[in-house]
PDB file of N, CA, C and O in Angstrom:
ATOM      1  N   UNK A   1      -5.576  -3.806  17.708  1.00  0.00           N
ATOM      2  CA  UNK A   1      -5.455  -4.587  16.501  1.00  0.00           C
ATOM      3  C   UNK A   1      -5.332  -6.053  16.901  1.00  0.00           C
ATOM      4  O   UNK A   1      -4.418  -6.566  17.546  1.00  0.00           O
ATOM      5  N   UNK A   2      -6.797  -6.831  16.223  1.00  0.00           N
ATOM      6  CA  UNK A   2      -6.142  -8.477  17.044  1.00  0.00           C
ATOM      7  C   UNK A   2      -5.857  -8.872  15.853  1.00  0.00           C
ATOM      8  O   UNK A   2      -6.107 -10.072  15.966  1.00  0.00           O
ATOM      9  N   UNK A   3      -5.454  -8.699  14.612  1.00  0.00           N
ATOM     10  CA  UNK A   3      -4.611  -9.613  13.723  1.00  0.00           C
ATOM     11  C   UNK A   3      -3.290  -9.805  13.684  1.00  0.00           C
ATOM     12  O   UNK A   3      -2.647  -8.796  13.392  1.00  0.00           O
ATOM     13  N   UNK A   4      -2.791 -10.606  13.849  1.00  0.00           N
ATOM     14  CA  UNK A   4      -1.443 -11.239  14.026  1.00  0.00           C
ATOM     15  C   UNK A   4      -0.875 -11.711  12.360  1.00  0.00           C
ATOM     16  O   UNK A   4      -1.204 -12.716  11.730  1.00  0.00           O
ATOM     17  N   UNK A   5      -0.173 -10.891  12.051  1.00  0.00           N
ATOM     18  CA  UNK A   5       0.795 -11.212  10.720  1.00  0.00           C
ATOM     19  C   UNK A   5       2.282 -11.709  10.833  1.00  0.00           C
ATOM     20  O   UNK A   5       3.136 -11.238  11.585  1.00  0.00           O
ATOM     21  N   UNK A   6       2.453 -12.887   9.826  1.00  0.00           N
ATOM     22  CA  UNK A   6       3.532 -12.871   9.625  1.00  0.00           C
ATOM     23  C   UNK A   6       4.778 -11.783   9.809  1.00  0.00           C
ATOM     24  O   UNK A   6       4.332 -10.651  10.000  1.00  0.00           O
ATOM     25  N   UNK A   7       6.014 -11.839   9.799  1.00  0.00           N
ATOM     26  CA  UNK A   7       7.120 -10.584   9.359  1.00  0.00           C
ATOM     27  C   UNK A   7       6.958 -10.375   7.992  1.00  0.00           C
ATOM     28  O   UNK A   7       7.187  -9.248   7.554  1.00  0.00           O
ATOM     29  N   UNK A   8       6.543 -11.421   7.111  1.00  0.00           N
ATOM     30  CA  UNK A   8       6.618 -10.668   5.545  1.00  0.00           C
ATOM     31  C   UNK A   8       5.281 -10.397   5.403  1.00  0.00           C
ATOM     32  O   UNK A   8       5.102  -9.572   4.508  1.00  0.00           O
ATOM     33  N   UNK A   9       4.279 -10.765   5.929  1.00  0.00           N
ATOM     34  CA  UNK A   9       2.823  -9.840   5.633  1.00  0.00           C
ATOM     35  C   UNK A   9       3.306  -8.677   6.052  1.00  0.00           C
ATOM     36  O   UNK A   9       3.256  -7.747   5.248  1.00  0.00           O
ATOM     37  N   UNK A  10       3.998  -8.389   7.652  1.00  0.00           N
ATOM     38  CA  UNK A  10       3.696  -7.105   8.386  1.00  0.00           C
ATOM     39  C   UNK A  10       4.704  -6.441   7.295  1.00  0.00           C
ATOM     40  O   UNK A  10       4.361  -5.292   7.019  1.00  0.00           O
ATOM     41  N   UNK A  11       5.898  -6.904   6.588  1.00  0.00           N
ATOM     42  CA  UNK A  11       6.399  -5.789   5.769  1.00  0.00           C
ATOM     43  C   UNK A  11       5.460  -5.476   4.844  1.00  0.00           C
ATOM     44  O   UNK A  11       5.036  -4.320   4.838  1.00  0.00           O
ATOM     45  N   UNK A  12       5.064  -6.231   4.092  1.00  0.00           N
ATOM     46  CA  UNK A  12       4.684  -6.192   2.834  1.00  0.00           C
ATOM     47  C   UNK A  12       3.225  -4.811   3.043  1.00  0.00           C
ATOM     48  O   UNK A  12       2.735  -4.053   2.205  1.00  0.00           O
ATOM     49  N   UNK A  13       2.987  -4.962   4.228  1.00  0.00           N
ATOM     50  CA  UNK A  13       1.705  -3.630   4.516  1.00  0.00           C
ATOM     51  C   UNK A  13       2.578  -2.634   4.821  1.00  0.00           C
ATOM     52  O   UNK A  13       1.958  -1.571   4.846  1.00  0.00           O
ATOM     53  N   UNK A  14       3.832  -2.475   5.084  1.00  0.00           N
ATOM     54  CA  UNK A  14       4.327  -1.120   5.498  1.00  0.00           C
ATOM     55  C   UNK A  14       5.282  -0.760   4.187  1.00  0.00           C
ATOM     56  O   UNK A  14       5.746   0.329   3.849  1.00  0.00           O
ATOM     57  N   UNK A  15       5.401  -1.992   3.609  1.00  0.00           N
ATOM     58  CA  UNK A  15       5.590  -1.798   1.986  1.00  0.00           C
ATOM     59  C   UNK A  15       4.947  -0.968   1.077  1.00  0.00           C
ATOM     60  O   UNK A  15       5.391  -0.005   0.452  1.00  0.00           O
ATOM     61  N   UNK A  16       3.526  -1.611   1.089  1.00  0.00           N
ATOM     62  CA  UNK A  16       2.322  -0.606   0.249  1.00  0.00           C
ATOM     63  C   UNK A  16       1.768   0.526   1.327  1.00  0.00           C
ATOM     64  O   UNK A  16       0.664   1.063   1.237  1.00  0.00           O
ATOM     65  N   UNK A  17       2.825   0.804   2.444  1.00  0.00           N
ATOM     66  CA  UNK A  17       1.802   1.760   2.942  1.00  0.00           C
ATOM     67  C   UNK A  17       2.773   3.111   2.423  1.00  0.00           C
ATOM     68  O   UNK A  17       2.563   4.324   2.439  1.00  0.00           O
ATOM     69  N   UNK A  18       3.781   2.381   2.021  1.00  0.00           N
ATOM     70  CA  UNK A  18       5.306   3.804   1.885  1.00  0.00           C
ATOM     71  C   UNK A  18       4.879   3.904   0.705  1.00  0.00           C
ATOM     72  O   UNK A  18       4.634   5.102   0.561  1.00  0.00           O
ATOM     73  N   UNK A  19       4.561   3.185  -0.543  1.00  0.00           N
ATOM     74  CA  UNK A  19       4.189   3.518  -2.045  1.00  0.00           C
ATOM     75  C   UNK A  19       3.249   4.799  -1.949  1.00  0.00           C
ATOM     76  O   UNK A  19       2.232   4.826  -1.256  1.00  0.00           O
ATOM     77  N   UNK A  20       3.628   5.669  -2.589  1.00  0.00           N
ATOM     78  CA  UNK A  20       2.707   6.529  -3.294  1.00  0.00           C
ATOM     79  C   UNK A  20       1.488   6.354  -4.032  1.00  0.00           C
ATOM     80  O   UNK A  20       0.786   7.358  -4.153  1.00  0.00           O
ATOM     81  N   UNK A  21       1.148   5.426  -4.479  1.00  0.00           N
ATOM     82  CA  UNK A  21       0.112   5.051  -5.368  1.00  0.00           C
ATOM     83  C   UNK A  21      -0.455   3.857  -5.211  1.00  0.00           C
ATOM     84  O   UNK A  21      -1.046   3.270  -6.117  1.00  0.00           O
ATOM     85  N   UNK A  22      -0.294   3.385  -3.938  1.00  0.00           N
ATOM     86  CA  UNK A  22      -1.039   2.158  -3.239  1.00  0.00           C
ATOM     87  C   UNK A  22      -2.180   2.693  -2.435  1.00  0.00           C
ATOM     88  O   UNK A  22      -1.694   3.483  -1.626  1.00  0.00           O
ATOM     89  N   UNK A  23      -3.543   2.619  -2.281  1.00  0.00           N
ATOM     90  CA  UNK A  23      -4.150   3.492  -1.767  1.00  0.00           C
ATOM     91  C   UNK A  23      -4.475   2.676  -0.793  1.00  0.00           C
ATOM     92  O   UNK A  23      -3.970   1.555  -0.847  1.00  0.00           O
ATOM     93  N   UNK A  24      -5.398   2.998   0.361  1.00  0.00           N
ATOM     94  CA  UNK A  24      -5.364   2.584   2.151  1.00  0.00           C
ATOM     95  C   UNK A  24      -6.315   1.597   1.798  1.00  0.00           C
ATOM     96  O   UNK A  24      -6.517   0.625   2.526  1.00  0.00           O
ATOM     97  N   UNK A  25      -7.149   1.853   0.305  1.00  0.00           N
ATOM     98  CA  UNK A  25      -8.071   0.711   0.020  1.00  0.00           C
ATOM     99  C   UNK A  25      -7.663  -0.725  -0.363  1.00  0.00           C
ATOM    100  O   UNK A  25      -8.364  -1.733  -0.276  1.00  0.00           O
ATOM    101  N   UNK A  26      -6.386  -0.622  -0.806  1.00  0.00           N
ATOM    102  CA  UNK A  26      -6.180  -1.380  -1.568  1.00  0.00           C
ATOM    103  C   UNK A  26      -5.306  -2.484  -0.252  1.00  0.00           C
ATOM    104  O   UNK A  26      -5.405  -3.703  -0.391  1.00  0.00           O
ATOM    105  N   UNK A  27      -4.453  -1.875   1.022  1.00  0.00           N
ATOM    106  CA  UNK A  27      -4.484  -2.822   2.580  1.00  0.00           C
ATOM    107  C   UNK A  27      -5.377  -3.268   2.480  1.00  0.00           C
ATOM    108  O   UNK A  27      -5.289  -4.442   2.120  1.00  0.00           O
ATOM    109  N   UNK A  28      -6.643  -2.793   2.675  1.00  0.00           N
ATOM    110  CA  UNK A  28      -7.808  -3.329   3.154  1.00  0.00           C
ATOM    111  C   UNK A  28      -8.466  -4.504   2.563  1.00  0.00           C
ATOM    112  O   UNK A  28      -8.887  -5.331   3.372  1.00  0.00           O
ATOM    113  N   UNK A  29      -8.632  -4.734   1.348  1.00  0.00           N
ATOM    114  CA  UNK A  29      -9.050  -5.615   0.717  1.00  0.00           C
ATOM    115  C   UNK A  29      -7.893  -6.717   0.537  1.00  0.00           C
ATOM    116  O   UNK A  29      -7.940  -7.847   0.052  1.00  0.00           O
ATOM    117  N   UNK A  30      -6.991  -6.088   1.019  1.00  0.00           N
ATOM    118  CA  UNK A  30      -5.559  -7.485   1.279  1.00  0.00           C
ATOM    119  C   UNK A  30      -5.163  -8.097   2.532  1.00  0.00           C
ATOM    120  O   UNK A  30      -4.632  -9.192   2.718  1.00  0.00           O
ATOM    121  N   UNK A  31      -5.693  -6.743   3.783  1.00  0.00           N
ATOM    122  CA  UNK A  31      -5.716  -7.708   4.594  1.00  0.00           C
ATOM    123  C   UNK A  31      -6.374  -7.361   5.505  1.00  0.00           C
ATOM    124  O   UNK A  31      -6.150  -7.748   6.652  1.00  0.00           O
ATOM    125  N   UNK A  32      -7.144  -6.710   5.251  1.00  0.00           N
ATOM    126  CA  UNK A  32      -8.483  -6.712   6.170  1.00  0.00           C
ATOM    127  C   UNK A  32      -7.757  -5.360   6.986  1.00  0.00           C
ATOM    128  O   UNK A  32      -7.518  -5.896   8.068  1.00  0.00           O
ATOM    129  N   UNK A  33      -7.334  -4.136   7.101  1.00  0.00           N
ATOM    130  CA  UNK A  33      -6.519  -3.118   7.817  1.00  0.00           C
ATOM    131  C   UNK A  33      -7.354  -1.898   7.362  1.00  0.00           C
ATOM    132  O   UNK A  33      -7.569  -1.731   6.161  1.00  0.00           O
ATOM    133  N   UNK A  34      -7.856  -0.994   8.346  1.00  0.00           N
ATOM    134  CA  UNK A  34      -8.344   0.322   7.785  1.00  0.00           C
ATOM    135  C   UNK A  34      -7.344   1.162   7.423  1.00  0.00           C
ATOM    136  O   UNK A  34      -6.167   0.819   7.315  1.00  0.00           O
ATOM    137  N   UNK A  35      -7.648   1.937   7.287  1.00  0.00           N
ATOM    138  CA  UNK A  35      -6.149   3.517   7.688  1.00  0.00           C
ATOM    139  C   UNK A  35      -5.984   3.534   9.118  1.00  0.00           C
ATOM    140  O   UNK A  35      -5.029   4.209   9.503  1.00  0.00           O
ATOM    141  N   UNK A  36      -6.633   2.996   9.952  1.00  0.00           N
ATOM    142  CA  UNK A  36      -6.147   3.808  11.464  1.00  0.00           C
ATOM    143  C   UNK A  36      -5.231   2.235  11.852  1.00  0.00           C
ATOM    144  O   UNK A  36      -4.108   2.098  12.338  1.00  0.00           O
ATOM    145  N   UNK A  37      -5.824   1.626  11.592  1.00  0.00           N
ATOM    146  CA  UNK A  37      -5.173   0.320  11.949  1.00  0.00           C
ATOM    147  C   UNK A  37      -3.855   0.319  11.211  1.00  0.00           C
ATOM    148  O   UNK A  37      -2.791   0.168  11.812  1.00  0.00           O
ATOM    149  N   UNK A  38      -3.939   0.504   9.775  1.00  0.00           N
ATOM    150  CA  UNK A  38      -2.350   0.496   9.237  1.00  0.00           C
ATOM    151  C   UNK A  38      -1.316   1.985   9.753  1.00  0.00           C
ATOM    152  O   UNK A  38      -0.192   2.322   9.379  1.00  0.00           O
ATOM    153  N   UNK A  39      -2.477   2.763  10.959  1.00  0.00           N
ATOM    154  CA  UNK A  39      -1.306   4.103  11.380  1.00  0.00           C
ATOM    155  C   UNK A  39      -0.920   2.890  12.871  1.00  0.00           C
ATOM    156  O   UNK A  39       0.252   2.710  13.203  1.00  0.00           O
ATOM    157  N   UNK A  40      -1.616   2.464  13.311  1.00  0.00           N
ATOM    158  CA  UNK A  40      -1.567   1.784  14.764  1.00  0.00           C
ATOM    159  C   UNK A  40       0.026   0.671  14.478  1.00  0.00           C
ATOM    160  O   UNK A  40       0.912   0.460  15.306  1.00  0.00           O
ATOM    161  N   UNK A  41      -0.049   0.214  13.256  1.00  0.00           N
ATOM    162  CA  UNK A  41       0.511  -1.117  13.113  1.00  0.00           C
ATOM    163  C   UNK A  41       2.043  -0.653  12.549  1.00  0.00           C
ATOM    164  O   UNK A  41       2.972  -1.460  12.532  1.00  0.00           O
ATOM    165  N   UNK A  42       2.179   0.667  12.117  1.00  0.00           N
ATOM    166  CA  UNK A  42       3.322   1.373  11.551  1.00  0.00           C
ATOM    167  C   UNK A  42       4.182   2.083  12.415  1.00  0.00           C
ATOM    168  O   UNK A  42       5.370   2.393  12.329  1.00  0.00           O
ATOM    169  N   UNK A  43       3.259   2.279  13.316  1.00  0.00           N
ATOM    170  CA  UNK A  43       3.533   2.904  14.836  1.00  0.00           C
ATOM    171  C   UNK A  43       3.999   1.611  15.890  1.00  0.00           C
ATOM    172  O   UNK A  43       4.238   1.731  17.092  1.00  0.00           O
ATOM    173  N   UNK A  44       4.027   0.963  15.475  1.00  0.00           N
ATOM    174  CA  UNK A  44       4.418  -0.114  16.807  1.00  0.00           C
ATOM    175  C   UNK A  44       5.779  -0.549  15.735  1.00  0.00           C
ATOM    176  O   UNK A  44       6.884  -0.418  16.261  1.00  0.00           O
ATOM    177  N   UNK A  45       5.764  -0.887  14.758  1.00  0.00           N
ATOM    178  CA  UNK A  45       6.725  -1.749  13.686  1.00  0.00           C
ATOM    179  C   UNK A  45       7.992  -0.631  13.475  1.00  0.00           C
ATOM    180  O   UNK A  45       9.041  -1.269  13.401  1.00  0.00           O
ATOM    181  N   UNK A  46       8.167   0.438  13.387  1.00  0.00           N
ATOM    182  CA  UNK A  46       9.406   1.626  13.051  1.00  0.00           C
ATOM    183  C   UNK A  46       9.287   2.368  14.322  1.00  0.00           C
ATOM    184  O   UNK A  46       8.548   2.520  15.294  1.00  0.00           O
ATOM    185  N   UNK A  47      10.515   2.790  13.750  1.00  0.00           N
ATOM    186  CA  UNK A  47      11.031   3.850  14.823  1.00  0.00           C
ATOM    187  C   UNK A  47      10.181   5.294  14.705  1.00  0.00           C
ATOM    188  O   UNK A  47       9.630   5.591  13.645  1.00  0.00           O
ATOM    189  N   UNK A  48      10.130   6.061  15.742  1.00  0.00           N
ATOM    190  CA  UNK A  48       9.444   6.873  15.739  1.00  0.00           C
ATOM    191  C   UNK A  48       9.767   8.115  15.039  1.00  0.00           C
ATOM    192  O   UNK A  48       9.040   9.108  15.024  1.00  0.00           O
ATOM    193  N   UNK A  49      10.844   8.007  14.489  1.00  0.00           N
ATOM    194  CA  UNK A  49      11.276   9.029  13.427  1.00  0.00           C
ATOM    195  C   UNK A  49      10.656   9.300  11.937  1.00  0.00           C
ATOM    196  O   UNK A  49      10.278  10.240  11.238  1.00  0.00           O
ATOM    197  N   UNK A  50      10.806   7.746  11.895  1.00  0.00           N
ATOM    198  CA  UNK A  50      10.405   7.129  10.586  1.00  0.00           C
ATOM    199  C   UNK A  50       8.516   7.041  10.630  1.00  0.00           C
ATOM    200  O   UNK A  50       7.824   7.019   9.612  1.00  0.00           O
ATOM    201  N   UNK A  51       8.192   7.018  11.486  1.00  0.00           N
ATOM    202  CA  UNK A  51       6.994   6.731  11.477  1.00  0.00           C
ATOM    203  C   UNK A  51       6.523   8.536  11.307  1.00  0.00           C
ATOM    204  O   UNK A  51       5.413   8.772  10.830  1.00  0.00           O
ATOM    205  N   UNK A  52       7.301   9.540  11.663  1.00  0.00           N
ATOM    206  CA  UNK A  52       6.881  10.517  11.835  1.00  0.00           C
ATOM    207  C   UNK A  52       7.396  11.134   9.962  1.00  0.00           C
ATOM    208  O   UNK A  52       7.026  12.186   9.439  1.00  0.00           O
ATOM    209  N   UNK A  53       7.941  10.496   9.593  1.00  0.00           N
ATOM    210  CA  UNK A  53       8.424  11.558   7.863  1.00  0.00           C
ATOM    211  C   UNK A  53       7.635  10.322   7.462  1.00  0.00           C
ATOM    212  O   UNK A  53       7.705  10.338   6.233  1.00  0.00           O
ATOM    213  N   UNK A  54       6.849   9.148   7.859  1.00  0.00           N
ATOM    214  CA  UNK A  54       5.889   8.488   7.088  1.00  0.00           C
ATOM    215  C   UNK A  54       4.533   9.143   6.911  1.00  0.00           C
ATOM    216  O   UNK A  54       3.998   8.846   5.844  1.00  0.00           O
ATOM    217  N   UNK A  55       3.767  10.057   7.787  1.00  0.00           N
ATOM    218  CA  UNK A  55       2.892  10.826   8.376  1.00  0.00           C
ATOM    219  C   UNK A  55       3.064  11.454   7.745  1.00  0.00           C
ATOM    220  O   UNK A  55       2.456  11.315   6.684  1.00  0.00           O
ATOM    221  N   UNK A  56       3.827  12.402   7.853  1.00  0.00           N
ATOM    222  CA  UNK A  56       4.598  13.603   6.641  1.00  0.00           C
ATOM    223  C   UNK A  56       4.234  13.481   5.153  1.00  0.00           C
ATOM    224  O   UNK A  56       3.690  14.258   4.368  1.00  0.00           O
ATOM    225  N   UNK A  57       4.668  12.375   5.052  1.00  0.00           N
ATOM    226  CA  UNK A  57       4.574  11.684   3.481  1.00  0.00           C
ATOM    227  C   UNK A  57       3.031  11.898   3.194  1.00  0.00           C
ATOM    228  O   UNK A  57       2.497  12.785   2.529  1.00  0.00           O
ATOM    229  N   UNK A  58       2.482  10.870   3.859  1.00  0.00           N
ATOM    230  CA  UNK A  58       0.845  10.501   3.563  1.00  0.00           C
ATOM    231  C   UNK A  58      -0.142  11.425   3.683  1.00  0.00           C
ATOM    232  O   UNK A  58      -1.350  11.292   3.485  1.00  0.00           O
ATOM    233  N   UNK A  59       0.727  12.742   4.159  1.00  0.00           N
ATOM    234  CA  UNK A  59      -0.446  13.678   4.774  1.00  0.00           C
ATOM    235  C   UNK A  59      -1.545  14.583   4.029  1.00  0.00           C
ATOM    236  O   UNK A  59      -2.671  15.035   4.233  1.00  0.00           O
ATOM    237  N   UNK A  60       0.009  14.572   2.500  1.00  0.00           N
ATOM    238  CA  UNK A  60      -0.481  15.448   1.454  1.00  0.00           C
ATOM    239  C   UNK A  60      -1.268  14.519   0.347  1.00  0.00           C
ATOM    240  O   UNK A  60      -2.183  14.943  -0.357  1.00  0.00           O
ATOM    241  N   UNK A  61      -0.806  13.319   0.321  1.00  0.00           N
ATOM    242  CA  UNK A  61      -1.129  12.829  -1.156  1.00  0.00           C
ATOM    243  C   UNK A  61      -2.683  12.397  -1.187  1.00  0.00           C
ATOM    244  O   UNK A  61      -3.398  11.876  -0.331  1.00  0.00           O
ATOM    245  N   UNK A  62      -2.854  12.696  -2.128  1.00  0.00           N
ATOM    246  CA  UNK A  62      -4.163  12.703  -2.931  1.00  0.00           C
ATOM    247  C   UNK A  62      -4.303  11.169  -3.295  1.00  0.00           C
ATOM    248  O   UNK A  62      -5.420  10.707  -3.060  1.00  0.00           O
ATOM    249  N   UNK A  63      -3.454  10.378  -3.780  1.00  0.00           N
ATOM    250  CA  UNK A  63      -3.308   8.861  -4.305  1.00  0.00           C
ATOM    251  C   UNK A  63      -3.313   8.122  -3.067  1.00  0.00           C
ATOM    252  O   UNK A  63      -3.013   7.037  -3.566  1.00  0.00           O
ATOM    253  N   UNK A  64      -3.425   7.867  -1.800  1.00  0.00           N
ATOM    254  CA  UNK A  64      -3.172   7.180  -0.440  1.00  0.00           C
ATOM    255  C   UNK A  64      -4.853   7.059  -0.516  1.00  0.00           C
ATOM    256  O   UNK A  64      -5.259   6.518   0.512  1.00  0.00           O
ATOM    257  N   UNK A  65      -5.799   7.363  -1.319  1.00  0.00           N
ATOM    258  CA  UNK A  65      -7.266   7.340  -1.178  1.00  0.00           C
ATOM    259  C   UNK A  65      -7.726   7.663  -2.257  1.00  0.00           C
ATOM    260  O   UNK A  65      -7.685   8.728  -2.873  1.00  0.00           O
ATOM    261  N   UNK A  66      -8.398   6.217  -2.587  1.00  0.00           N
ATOM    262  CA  UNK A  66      -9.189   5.990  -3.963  1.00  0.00           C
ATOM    263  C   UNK A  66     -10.133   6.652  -4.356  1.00  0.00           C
ATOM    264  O   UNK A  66     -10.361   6.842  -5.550  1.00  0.00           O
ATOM    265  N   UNK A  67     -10.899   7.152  -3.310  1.00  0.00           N
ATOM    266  CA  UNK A  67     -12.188   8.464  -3.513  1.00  0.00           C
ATOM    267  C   UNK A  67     -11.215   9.396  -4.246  1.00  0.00           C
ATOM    268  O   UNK A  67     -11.486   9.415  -5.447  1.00  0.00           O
ATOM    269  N   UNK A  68     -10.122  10.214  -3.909  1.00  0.00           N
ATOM    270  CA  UNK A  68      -9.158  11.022  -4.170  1.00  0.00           C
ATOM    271  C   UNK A  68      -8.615  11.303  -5.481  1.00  0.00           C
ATOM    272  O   UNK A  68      -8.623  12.367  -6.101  1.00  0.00           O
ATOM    273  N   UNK A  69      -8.119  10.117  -5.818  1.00  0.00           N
ATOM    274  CA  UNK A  69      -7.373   9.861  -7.502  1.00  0.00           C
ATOM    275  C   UNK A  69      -8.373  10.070  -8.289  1.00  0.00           C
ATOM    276  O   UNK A  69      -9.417   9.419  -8.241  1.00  0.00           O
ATOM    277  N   UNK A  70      -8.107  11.127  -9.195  1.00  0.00           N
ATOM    278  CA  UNK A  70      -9.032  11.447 -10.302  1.00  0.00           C
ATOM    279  C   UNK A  70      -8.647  11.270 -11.969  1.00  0.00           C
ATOM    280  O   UNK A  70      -8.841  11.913 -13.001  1.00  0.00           O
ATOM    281  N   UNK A  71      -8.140  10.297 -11.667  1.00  0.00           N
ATOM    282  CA  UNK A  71      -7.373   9.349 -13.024  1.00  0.00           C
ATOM    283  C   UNK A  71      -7.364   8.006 -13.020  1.00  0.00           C
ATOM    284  O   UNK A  71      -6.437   7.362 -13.510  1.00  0.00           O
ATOM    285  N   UNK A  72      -8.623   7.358 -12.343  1.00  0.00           N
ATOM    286  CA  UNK A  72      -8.859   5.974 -12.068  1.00  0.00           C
ATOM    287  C   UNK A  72      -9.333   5.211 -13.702  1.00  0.00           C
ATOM    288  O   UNK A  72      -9.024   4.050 -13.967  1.00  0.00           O
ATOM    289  N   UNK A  73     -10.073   6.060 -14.616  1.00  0.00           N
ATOM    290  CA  UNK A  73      -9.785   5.463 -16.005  1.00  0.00           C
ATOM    291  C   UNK A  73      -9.056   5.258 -17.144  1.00  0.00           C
ATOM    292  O   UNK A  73      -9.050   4.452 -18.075  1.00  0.00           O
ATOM    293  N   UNK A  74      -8.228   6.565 -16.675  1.00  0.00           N
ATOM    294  CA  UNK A  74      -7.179   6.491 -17.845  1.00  0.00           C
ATOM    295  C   UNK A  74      -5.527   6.072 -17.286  1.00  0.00           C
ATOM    296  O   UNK A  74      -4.557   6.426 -17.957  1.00  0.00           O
ATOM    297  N   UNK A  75      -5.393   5.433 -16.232  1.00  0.00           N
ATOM    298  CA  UNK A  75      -4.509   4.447 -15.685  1.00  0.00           C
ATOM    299  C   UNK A  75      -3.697   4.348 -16.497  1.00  0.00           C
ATOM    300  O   UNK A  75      -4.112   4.027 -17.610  1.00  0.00           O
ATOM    301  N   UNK A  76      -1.923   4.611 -16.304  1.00  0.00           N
ATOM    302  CA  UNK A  76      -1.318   3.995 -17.150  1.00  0.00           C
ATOM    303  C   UNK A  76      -1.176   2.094 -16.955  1.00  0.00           C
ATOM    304  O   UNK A  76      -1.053   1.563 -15.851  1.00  0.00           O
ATOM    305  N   UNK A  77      -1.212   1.560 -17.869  1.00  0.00           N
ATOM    306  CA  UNK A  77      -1.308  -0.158 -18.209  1.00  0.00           C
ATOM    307  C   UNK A  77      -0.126  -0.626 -19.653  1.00  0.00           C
ATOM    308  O   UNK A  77      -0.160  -0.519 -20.879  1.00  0.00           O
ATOM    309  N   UNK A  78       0.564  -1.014 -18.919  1.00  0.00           N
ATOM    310  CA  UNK A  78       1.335  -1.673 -20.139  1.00  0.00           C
ATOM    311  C   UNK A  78       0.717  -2.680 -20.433  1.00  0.00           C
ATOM    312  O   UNK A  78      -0.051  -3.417 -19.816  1.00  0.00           O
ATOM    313  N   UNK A  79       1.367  -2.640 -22.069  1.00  0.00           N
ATOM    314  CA  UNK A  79       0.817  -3.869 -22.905  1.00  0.00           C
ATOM    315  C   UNK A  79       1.624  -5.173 -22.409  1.00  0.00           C
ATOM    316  O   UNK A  79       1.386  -6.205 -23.037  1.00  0.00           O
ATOM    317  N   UNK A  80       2.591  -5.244 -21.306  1.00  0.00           N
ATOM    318  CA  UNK A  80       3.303  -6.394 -21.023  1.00  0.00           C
ATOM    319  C   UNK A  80       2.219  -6.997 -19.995  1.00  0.00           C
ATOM    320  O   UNK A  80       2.089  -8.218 -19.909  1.00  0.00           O
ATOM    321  N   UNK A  81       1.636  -6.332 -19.410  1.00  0.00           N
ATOM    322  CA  UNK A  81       0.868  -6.577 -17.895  1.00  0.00           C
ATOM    323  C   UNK A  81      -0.022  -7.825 -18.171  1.00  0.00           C
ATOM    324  O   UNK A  81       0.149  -8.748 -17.375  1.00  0.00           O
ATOM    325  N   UNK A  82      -0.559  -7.938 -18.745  1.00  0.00           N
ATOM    326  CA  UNK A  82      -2.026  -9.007 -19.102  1.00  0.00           C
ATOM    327  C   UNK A  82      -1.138 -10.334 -19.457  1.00  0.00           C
ATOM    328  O   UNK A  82      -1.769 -11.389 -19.510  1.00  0.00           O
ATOM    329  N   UNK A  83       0.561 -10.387 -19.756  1.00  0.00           N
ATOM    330  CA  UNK A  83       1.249 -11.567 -19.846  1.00  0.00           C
ATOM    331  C   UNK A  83       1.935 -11.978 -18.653  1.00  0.00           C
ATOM    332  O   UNK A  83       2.082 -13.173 -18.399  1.00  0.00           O
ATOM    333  N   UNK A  84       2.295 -11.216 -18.027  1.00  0.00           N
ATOM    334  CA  UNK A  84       3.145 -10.818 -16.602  1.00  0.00           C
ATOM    335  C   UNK A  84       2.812 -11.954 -15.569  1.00  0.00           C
ATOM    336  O   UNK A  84       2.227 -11.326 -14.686  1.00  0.00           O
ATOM    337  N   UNK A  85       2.860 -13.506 -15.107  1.00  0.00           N
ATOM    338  CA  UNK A  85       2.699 -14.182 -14.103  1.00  0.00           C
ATOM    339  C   UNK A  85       3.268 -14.614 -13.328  1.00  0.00           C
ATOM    340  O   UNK A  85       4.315 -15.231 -13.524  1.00  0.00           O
ATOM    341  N   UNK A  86       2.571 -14.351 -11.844  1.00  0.00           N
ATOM    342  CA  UNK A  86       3.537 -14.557 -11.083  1.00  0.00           C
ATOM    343  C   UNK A  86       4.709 -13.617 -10.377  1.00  0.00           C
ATOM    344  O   UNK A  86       5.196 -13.627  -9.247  1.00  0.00           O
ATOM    345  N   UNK A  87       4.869 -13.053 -11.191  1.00  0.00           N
ATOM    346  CA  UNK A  87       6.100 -11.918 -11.316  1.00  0.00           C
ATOM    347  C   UNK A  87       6.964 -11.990 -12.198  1.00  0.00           C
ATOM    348  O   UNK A  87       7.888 -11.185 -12.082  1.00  0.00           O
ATOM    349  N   UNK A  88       7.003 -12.962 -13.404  1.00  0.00           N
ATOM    350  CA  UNK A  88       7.824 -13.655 -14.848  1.00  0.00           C
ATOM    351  C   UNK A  88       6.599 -13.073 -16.140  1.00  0.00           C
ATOM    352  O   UNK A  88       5.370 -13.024 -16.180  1.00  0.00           O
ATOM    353  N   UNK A  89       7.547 -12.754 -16.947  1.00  0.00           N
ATOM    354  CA  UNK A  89       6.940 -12.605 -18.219  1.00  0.00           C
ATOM    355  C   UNK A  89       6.850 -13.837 -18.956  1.00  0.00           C
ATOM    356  O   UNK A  89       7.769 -14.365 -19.581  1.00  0.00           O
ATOM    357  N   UNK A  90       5.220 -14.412 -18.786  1.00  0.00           N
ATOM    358  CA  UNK A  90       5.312 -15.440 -20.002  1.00  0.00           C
ATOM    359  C   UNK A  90       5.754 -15.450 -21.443  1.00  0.00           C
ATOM    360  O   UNK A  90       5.795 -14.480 -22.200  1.00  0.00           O
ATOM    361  N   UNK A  91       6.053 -16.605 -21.681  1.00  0.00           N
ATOM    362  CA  UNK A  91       7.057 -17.033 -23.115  1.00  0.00           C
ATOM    363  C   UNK A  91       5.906 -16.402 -23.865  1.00  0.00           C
ATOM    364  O   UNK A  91       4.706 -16.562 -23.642  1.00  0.00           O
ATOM    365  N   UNK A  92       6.538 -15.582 -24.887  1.00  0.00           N
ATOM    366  CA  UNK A  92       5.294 -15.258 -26.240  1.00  0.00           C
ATOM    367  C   UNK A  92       5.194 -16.113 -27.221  1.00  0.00           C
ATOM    368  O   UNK A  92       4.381 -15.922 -28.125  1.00  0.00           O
TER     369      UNK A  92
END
């Protein structure tokens, strides 16, 4: 792996890599990371315990891969979301 991240990039990928419903596509287009690269980069960053009930985790889910999820149109979306900036709810 020759990309060199920040500490809050490198969390923020082992962040969306622990979410359930962040898929390996969605690293990738954030920071350029396949799946093997975000197993390489999870594996050097935790302990090997943790890296091993992370494996565990990812092994089964169907949502860790966008080909996979078969509810990509009917998405739940709140009606707050489209106001939401930044991470603040704009004034109505």
């Amino acid at each position: 792996m020759s990309k060199d991240f920040t500490p809050a990039q490198t969390d923020r990928i082992i962040e969306m890599a622990w979410e359930d419903r962040t898929p390996f596509e969605a690293i990738r287009l954030q920071f350029g990371l396949n799946e093997s690269q975000v197993r390489q980069l999870i594996r050097k960053e935790l302990k090997s315990g943790s890296y091993t009930r992370w494996r565990e985790r990812v092994a089964g889910r169907r949502t860790k891969h966008a080909a996979k999820i078969p509810f990509t149109t009917n998405r739940f979306k709140s009606s707050m979301q489209r106001q939401i900036t930044g991470n603040r709810i704009s004034k109505r």
